[in-house]
N, C-alpha and C positions, 0 to 999 in steps of 0.2 A: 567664532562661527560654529554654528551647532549644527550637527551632521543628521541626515535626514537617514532612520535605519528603515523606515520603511523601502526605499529609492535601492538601498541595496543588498536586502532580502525581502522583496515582494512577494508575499503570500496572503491568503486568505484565508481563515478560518468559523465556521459556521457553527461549532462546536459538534459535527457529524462531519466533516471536511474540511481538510486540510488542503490546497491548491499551491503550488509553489510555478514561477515558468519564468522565462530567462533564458537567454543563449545557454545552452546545451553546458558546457565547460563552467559556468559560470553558475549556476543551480546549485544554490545553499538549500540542502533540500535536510539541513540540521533539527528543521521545526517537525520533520514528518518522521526523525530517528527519534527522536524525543518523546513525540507522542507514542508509538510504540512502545519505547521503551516505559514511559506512563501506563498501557494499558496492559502491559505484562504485570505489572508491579499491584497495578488494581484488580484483575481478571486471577490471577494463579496465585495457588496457596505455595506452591515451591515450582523450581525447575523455572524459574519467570527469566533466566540465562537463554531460554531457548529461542527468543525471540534476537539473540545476536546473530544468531546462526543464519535468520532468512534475512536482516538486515547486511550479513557478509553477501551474503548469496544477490541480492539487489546492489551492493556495491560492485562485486566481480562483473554481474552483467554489464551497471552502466558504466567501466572500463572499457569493453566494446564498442562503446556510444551507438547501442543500437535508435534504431525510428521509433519505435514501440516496442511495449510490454507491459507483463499486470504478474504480480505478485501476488497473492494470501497469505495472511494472519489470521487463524484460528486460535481464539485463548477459551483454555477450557481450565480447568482444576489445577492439573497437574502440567501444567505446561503449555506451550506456544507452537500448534503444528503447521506445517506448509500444503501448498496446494494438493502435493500428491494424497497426505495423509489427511485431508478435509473429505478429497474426492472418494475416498473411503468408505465415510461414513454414508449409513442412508439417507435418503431425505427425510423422512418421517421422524428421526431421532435426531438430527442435528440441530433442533434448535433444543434438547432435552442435555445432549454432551459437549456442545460449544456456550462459553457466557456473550461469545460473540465474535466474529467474522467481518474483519476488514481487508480493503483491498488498494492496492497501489499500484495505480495506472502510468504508466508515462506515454506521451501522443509528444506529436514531430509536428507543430504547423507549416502546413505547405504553400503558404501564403509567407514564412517569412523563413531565410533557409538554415539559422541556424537553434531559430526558436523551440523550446521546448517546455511540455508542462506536464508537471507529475503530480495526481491528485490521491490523497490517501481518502477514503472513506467507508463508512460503516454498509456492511453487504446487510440487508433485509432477508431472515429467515425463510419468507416465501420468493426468495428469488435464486428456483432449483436449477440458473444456466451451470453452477459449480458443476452438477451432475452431468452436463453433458459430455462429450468428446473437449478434449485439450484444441484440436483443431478448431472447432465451434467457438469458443468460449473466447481464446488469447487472440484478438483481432487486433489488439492496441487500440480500441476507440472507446472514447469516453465518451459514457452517456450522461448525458444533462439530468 
């Protein structure tokens, strides 16, 4: 009998998006460390380790099993920075010192109670909400 692996790691990949969702506890969300760990490896001439550090930092949270959250991955030259250190930068030079800016959302469906879906994808240079207030920005919703 041959085992169906899609059935038990459903995910989806666009090649710009990665989608995983599943009861909460049960979220093999393996293919979205991966791809990170891929785009450290492709994006940074050294220091591509740094990218373990905001993948610790998204495992510790979803310990908590919070309802929502978003995470950033900034890969630039010299390394893998996080949210605080993206919001940094200005707008006008961050598409000049980032090779590129992803981000991983996790959302809570309230239609099913203990469903959950975590989407990683590539943030667009002209999409300055990084710049605004952490209040603004961390709503847990994923946009289409």
């Amino acid at each position: 009998m041959a085992i169906d692996l899609k059935k038990l790691n459903p995910y989806t990949f666009d090649g710009d998006t990665i989608t995983c969702s599943g009861e909460f506890n049960l979220i093999n969300w393996s293919d979205i460390r991966d791809k990170l760990i891929r785009l450290a490896a492709k994006h940074t001439e050294q220091y591509a380790s740094d990218v373990l550090y905001g993948i610790a930092e998204v495992e510790k949270a979803l310990s908590e099993n919070p309802e929502s959250g978003s995470w950033y991955f900034g890969f630039r030259e010299c390394g893998v920075d996080h949210e605080d250190f993206i919001r940094e930068a200005q707008p006008h030079t961050v598409n000049h010192y980032y090779r590129c800016i992803w981000q991983l959302d996790l959302k809570s469906d309230p239609q099913r109670f203990k469903e959950k879906t975590m989407r990683l994808y590539r943030v667009k240079y002209n999409d300055f909400s990084l710049f605004q207030s952490k209040a603004q920005t961390n709503k847990g919703e994923i946009a289409s």
